[in-house]
VEXKOL-420838 format. One line per field, with one value per atom (N, C-alpha, C, O): residue in one letter; chain; atom name; x, y, z. Coordinates in nm, 2 decimals, m for minus. Each point is the difference from the previous one (the first is absolute). Layout:
<pts>
type = A,...
mol = A,...
atom = CA,...
u = X,...
v = Y,...
w = Z,...
</pts>
This chain:
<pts>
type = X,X,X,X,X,X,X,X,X,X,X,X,X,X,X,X,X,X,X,X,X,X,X,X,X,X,X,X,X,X,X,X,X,X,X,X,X,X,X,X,X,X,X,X,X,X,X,X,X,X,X,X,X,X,X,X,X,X,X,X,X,X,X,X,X,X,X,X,X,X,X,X,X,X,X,X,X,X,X,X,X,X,X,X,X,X,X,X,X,X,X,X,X,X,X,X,X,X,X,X,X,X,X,X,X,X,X,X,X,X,X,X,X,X,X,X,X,X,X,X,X,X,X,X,X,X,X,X,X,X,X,X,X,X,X,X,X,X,X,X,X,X,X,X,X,X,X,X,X,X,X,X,X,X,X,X,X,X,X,X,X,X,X,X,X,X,X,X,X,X,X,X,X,X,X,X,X,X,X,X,X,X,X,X,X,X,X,X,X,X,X,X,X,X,X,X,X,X,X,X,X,X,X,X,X,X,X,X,X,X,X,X,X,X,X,X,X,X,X,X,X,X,X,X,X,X,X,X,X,X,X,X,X,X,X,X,X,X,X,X,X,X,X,X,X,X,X,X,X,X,X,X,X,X,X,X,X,X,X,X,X,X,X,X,X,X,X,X,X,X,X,X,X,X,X,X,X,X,X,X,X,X,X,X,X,X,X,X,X,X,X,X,X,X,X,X,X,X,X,X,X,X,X,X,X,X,X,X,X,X,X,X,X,X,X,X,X,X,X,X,X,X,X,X,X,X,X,X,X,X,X,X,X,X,X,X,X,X,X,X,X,X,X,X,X,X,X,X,X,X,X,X,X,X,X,X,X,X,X,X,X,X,X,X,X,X,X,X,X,X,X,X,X,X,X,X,X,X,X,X,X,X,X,X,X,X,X,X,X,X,X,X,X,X,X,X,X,X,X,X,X,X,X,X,X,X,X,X,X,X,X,X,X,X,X,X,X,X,X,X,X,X,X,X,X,X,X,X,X,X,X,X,X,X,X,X,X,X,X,X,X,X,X,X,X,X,X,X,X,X,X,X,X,X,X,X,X,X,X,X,X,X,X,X,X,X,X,X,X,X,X,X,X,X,X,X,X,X,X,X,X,X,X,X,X,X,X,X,X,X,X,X,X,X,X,X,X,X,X,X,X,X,X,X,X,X,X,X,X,X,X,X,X,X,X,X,X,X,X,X,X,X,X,X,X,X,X,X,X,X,X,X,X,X,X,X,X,X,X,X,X,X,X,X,X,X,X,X,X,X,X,X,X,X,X,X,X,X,X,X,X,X,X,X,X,X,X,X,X,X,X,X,X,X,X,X,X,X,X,X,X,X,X,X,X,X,X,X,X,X,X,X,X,X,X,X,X,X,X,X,X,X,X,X,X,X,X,X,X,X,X,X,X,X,X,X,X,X,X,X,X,X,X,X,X,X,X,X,X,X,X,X,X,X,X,X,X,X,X,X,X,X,X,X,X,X,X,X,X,X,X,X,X,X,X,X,X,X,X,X,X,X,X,X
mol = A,A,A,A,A,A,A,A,A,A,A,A,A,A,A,A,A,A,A,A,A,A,A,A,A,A,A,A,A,A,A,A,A,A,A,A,A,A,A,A,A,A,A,A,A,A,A,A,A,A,A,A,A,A,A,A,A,A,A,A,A,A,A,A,A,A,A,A,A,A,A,A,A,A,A,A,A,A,A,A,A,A,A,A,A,A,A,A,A,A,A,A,A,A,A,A,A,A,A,A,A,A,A,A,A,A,A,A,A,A,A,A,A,A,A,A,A,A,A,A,A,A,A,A,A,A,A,A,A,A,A,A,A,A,A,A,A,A,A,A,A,A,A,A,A,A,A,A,A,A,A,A,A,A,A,A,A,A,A,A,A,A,A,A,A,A,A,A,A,A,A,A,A,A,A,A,A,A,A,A,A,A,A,A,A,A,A,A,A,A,A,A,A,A,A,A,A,A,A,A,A,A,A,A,A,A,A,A,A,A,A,A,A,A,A,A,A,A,A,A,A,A,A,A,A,A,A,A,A,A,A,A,A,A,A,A,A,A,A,A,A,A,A,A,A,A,A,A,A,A,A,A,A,A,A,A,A,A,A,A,A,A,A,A,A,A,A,A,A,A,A,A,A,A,A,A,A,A,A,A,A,A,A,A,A,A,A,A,A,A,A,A,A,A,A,A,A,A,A,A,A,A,A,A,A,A,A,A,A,A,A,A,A,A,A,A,A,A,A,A,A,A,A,A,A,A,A,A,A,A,A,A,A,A,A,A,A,A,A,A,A,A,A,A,A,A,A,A,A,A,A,A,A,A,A,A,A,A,A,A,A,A,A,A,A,A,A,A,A,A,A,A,A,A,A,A,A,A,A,A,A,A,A,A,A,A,A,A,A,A,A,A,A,A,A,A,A,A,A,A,A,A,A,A,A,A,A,A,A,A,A,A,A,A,A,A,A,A,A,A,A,A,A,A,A,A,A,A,A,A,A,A,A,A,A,A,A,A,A,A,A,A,A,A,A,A,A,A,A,A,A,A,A,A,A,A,A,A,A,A,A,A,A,A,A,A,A,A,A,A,A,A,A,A,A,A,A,A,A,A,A,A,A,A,A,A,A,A,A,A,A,A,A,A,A,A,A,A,A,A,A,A,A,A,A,A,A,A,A,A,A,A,A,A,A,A,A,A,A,A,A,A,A,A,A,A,A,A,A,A,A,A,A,A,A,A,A,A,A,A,A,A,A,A,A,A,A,A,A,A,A,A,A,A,A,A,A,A,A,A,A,A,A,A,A,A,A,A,A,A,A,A,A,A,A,A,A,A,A,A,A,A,A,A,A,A,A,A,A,A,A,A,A,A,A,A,A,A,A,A,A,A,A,A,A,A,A,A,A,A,A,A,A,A,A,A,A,A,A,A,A,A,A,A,A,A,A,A,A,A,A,A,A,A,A,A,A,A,A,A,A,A,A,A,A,A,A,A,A,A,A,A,A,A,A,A,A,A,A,A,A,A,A,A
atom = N,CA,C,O,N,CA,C,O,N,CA,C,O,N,CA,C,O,N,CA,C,O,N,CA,C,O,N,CA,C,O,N,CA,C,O,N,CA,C,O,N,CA,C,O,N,CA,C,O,N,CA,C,O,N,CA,C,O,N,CA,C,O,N,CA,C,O,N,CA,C,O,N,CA,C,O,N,CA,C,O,N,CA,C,O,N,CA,C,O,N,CA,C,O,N,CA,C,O,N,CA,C,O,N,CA,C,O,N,CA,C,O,N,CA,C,O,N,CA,C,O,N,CA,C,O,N,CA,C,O,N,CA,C,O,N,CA,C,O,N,CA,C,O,N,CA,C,O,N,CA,C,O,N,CA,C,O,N,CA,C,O,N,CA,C,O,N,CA,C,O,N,CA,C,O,N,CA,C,O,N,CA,C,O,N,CA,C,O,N,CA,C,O,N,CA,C,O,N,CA,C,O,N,CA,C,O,N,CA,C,O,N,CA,C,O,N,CA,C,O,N,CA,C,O,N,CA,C,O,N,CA,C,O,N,CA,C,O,N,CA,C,O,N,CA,C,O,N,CA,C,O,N,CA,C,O,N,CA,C,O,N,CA,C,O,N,CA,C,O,N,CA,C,O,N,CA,C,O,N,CA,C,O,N,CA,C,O,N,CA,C,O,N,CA,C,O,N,CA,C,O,N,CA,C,O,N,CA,C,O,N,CA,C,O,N,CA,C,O,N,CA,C,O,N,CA,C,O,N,CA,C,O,N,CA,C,O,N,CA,C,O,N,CA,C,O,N,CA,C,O,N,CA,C,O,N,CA,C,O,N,CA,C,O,N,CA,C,O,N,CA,C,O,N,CA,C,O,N,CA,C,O,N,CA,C,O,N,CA,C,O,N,CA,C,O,N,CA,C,O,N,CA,C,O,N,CA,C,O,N,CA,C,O,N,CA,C,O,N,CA,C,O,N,CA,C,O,N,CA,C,O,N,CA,C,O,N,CA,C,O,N,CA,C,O,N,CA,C,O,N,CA,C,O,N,CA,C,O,N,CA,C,O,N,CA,C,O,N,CA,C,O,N,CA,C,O,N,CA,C,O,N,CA,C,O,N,CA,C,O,N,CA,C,O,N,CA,C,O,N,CA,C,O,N,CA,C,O,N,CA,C,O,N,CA,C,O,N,CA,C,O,N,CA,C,O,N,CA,C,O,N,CA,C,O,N,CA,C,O,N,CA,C,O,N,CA,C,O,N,CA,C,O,N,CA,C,O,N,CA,C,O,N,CA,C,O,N,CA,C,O,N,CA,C,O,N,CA,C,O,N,CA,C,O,N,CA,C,O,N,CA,C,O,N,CA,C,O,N,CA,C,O,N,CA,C,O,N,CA,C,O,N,CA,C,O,N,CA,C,O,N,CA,C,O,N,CA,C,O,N,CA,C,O,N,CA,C,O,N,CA,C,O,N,CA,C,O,N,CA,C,O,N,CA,C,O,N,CA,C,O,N,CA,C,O,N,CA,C,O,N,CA,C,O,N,CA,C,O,N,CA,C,O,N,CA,C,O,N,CA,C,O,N,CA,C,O,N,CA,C,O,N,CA,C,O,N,CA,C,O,N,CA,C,O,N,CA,C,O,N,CA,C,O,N,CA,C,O,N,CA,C,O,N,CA,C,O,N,CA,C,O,N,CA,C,O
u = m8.57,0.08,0.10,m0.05,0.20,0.08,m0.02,m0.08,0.11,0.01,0.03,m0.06,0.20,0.01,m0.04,0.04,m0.10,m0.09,m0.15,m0.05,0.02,m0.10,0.04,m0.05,0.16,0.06,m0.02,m0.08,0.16,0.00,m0.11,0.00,m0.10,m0.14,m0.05,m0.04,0.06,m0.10,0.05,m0.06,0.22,0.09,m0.02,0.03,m0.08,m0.04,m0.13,m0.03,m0.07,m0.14,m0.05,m0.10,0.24,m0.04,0.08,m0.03,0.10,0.10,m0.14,m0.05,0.01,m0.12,m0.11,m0.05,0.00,m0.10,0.03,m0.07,0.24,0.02,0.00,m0.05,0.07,0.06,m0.15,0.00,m0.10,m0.15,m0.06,m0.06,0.09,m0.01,0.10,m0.03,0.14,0.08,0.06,0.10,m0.17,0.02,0.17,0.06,m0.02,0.14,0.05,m0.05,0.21,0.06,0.11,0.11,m0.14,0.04,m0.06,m0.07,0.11,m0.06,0.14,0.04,0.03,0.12,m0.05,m0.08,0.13,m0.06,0.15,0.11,m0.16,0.15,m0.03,m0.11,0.17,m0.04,0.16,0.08,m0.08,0.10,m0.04,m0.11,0.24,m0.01,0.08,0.11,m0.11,0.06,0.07,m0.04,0.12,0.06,m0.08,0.02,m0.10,m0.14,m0.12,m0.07,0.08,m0.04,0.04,0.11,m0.17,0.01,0.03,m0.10,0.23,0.00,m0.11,m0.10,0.11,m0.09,m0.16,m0.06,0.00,m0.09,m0.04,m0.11,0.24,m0.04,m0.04,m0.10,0.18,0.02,m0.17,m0.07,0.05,m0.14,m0.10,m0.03,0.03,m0.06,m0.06,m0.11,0.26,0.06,m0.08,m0.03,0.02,m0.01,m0.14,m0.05,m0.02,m0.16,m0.06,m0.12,0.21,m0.05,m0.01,m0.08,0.20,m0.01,0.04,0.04,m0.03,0.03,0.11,0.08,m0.04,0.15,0.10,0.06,m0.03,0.11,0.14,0.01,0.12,0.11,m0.03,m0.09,0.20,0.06,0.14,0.10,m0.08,0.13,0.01,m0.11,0.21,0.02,0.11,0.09,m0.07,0.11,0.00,m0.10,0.23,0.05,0.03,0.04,m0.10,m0.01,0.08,0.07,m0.10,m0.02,m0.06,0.02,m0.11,m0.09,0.07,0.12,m0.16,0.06,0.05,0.06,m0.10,0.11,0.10,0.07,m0.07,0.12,m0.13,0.07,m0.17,m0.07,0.01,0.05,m0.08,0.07,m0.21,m0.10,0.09,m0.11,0.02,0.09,m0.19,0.03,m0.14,m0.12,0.19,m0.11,m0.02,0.08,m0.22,m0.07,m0.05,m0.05,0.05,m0.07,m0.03,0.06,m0.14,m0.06,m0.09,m0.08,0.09,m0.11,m0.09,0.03,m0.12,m0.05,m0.06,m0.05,0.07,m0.06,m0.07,m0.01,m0.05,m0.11,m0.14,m0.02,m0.05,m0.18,m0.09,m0.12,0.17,m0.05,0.00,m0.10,0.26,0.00,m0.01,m0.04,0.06,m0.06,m0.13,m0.06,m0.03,m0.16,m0.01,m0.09,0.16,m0.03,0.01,m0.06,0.21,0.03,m0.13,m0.01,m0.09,m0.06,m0.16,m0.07,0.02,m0.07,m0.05,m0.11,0.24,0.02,m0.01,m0.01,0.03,m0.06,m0.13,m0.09,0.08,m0.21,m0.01,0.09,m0.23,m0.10,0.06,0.10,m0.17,0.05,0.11,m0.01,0.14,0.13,0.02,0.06,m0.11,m0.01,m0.07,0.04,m0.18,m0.06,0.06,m0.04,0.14,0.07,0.14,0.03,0.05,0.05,m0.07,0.07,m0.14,m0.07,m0.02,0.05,m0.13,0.01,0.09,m0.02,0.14,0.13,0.11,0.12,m0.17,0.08,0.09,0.12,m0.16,0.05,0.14,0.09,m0.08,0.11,0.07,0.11,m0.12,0.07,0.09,0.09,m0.13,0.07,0.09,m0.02,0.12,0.13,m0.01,m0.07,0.16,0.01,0.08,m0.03,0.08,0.10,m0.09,0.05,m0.21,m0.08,0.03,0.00,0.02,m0.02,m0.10,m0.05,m0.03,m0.06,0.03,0.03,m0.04,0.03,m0.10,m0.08,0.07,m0.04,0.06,0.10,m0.13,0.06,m0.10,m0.09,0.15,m0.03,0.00,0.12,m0.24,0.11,0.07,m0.08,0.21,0.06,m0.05,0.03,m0.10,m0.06,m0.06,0.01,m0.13,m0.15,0.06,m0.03,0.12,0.06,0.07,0.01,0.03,0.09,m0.12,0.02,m0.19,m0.05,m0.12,m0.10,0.15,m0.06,m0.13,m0.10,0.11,m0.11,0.06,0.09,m0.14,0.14,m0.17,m0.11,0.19,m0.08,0.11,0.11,m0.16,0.08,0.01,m0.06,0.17,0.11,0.03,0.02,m0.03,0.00,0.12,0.03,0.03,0.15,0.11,0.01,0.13,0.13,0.02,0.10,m0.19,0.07,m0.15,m0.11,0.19,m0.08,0.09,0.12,m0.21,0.06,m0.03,m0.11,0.23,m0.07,0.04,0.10,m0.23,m0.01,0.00,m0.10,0.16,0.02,m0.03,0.08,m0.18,m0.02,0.03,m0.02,0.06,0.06,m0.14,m0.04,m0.01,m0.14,0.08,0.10,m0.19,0.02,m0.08,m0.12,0.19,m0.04,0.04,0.06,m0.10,0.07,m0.12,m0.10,0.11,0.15,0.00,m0.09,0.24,0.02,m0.09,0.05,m0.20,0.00,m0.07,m0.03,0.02,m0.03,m0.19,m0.06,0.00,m0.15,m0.02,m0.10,0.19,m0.05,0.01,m0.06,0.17,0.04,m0.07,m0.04,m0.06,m0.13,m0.11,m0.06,0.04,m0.09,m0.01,m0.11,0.24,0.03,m0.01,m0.04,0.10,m0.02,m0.17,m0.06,0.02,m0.15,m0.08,m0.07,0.08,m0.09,0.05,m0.04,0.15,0.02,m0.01,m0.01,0.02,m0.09,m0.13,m0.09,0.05,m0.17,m0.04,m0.12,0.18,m0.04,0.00,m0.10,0.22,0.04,m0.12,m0.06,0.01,m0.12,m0.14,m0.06,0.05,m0.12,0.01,m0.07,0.17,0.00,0.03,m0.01,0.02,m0.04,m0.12,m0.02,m0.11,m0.11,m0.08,m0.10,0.14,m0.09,0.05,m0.04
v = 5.64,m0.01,m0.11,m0.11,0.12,m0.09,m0.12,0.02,m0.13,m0.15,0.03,m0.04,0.14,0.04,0.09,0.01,0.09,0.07,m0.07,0.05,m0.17,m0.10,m0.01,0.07,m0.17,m0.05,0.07,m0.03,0.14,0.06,0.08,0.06,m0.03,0.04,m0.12,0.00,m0.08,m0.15,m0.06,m0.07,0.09,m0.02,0.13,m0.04,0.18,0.05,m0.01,0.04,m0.09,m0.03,m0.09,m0.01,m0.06,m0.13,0.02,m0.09,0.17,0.06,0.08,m0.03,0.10,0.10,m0.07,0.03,m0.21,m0.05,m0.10,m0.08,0.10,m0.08,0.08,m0.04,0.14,0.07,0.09,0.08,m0.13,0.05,m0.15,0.01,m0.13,m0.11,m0.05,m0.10,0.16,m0.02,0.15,0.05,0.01,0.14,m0.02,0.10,m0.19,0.00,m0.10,m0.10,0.14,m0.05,m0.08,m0.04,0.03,m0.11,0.03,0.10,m0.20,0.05,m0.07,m0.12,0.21,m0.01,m0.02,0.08,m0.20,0.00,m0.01,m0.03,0.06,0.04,m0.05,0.03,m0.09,m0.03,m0.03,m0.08,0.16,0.01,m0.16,m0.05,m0.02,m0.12,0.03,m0.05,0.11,0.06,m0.15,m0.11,0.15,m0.13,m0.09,m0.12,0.20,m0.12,m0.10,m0.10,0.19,m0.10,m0.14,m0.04,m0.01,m0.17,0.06,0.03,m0.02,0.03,m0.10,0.05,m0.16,m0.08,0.09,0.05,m0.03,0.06,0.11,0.02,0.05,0.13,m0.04,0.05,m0.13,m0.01,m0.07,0.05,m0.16,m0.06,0.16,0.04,0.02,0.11,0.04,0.01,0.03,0.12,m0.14,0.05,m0.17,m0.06,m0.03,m0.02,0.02,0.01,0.14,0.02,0.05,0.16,0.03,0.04,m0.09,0.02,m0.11,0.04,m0.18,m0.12,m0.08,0.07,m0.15,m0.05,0.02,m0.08,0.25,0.02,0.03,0.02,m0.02,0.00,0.09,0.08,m0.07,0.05,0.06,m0.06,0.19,0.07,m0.04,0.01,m0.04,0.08,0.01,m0.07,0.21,0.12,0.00,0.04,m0.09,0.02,0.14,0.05,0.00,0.22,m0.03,m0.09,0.16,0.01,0.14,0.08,m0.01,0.08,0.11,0.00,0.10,0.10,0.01,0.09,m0.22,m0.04,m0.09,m0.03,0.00,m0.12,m0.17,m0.11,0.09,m0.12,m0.02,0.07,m0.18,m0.10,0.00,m0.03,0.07,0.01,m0.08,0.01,m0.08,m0.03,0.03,m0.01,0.04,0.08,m0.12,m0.05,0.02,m0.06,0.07,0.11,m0.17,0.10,m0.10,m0.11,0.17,m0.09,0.07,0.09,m0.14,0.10,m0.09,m0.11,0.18,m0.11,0.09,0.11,m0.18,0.14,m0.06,0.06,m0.14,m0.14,0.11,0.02,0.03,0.02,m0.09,0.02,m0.11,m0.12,m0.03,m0.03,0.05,0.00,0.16,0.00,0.14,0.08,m0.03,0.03,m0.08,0.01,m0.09,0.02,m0.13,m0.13,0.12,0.00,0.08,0.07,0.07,m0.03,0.15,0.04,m0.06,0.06,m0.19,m0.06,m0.07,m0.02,0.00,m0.07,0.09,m0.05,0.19,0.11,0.01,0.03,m0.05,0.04,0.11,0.08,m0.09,0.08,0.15,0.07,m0.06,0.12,0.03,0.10,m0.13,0.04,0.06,0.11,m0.20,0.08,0.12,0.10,m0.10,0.15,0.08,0.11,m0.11,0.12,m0.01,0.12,m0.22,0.05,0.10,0.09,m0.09,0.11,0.14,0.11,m0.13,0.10,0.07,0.11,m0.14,0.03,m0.01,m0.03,0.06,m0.07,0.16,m0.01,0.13,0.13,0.00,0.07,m0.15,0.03,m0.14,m0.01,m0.02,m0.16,0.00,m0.08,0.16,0.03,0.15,0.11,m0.16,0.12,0.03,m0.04,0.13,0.10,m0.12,0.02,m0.08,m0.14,m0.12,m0.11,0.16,m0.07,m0.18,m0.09,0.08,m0.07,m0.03,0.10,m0.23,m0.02,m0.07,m0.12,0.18,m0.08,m0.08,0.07,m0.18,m0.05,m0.08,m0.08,0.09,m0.11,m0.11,0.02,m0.15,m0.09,m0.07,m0.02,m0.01,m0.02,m0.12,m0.10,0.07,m0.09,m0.14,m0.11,0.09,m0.10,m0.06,m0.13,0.23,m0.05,m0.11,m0.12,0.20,m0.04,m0.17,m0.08,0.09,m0.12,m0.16,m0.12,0.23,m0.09,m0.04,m0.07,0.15,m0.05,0.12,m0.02,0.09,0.10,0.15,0.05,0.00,0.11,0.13,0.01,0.05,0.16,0.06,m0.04,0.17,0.12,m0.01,m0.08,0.17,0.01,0.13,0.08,m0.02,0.14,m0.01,0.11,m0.21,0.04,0.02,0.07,m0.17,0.03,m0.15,m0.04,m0.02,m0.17,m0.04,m0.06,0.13,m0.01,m0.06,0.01,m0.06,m0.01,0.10,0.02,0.07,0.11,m0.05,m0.05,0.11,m0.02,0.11,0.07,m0.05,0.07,m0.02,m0.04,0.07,0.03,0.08,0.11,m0.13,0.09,0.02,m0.09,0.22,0.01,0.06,0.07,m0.15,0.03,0.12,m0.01,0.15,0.10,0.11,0.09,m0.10,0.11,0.08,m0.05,0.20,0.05,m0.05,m0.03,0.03,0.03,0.06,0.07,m0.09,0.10,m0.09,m0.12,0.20,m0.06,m0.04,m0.10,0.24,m0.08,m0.10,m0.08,0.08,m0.17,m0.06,m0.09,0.05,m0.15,0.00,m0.11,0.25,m0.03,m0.07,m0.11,0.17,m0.02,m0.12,m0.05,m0.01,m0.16,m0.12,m0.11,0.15,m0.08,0.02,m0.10,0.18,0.05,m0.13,m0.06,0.02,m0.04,m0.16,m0.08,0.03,m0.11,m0.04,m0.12,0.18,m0.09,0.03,m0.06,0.19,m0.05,m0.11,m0.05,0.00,m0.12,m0.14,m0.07,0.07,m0.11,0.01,m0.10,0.24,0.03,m0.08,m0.08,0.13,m0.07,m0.18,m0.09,0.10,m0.15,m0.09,m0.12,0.16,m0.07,0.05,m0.07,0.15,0.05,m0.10,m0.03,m0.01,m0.07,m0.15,m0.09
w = m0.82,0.12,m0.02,m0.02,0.03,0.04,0.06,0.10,m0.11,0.03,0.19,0.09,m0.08,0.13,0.05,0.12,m0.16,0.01,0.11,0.10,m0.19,0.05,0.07,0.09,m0.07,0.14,0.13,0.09,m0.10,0.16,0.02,0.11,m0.21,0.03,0.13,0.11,m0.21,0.09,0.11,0.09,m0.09,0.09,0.15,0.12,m0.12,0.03,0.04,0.11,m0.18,0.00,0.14,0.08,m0.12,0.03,0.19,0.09,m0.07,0.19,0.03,0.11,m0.18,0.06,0.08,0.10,m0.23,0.09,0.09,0.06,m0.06,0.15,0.07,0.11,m0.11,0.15,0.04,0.09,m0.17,0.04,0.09,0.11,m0.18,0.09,0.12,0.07,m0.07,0.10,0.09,m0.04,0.13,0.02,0.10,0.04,m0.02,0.07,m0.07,m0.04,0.04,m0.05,0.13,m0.04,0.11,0.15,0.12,0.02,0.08,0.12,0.08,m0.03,0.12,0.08,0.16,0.05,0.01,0.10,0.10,m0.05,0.20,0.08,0.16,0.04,0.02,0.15,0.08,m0.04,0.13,0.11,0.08,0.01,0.05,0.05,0.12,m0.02,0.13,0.11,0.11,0.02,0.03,0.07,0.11,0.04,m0.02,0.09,m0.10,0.03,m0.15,m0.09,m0.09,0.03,m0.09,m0.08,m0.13,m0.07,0.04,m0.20,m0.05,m0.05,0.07,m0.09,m0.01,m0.10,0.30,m0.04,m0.09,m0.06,0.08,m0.08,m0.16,m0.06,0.01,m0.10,m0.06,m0.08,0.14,0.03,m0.06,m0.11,0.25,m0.04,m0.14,m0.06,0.05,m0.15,m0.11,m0.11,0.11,m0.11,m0.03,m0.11,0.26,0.02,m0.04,m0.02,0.01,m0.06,m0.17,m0.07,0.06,m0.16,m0.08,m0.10,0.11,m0.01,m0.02,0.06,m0.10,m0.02,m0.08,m0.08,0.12,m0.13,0.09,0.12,m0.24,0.10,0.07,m0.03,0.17,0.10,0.00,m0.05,0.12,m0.04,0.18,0.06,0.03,0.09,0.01,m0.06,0.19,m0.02,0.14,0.07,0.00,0.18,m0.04,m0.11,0.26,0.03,0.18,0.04,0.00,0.11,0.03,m0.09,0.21,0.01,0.07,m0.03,0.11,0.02,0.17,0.05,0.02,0.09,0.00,0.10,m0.22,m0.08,0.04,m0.01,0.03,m0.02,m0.11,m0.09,0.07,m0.17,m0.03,0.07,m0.23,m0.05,m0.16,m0.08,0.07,m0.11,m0.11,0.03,m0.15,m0.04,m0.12,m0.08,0.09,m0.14,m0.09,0.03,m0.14,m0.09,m0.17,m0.02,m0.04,m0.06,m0.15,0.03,m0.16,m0.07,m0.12,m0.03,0.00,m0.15,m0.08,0.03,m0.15,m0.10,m0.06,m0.10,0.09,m0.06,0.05,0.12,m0.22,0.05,0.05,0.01,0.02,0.04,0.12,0.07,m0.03,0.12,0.07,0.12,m0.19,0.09,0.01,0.10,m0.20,0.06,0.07,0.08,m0.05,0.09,0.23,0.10,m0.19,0.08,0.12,0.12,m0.20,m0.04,0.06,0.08,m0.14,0.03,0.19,0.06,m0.04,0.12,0.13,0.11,m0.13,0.08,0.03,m0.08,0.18,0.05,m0.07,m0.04,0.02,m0.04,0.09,m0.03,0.11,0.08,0.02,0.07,m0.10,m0.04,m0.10,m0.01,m0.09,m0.15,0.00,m0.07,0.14,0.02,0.06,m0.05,0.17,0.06,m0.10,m0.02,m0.05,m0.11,m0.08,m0.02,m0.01,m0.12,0.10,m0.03,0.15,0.05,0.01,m0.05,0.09,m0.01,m0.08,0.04,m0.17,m0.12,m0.01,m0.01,0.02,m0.02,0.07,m0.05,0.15,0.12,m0.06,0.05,m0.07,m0.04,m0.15,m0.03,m0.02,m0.12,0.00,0.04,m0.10,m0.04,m0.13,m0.09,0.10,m0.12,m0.09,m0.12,0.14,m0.07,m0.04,m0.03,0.04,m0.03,0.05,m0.08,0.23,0.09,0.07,0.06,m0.05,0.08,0.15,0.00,0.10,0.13,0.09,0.08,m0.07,0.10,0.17,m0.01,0.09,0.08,0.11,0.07,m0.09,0.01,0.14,0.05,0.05,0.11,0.01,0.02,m0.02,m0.02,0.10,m0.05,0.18,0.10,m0.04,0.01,m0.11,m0.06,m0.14,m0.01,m0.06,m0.11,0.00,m0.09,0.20,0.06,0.02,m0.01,0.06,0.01,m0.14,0.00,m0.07,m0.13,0.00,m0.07,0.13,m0.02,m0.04,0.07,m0.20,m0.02,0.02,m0.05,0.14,0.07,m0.01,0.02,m0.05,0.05,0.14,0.08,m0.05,0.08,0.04,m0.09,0.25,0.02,0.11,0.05,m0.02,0.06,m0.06,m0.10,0.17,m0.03,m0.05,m0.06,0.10,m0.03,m0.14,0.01,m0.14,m0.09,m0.12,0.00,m0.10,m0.17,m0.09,m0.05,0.03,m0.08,m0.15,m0.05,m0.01,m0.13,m0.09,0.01,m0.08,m0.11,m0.18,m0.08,0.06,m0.13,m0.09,0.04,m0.19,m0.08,m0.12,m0.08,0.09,m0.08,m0.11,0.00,m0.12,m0.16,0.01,0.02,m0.05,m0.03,m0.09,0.04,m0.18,m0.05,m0.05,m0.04,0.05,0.05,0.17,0.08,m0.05,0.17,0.08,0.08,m0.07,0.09,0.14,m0.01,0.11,0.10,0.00,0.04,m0.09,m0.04,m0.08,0.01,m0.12,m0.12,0.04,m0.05,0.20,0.09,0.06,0.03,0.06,0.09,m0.07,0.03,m0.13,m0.07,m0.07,m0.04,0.03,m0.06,0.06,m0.04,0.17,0.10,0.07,0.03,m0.02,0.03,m0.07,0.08,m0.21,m0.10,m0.02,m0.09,0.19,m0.01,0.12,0.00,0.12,0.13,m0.01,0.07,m0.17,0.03,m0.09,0.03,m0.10,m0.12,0.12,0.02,0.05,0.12,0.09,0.02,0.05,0.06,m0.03,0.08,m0.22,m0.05,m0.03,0.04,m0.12,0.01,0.18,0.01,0.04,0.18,0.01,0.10,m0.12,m0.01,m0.03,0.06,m0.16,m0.12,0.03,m0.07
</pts>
């Protein structure tokens, strides 16, 4: 076998057992800051959810012309998605799995949302209204399909599961 032959064997060898130890390849996080709101808080929020990485924000205004301002935020560090990851209760993480089928797309997306209140106060729960941090994950899946990202993501909050278990 060629010298480069070698190479991109091991160069290949070597993406496969990342992307077996790292099943996403970022986590995109997003929170609406509506005009009765504190930008700072929101942002507080957004940084207690997935930790201190930059900030994009983007003036909108909404569909009565109110002025919205949209944060948004991502990290691709496995470090910090599992920090991500970890800081979810126990029982969040279990109705994530429960509901891992509906949460994932064909674009091998993971969605979560966050409720942005809890988040603000250092406690990050899921979130079942309108005034949430949604989170977006991009699952390492090949091929594309939508069961290898259930299935990927499946086997990496139950690892998060057990280790809070234990």
């Amino acid at each position: 076998m060629c010298v480069e032959c070698v190479s991109t064997s091991l160069h290949i060898g070597n993406a496969i057992r990342a992307a077996v130890k790292q099943p996403f390849s970022g986590l995109y996080a997003r929170a609406f800051c509506h005009a009765t709101e504190d930008l700072e808080k929101v942002k507080r929020a957004l940084r207690n959810t997935i930790g201190d990485a930059e900030m994009q924000i983007v003036q909108t205004e909404g569909h009565h012309g109110n002025p919205i301002t949209i944060v948004e935020s991502s990290v691709e560090n496995i470090e910090e998605i599992s920090s991500f990851f970890e800081r979810l209760a126990e029982d969040d993480l279990r109705f994530v799995l429960d509901t891992l089928s509906t949460r994932v797309d064909e674009g091998c997306n993971l969605f979560i949302k966050i409720d942005k209140q809890a988040a603000y106060e250092e406690r990050i729960r899921l979130g079942s209204n309108e005034d949430v941090i949604s989170i977006r994950l991009k699952v390492i899946a090949f091929p594309a399909k939508c069961e290898i990202a259930q299935s990927k993501s499946k086997a990496f909050i139950e690892n998060i599961v057990l280790k809070k278990e234990s």
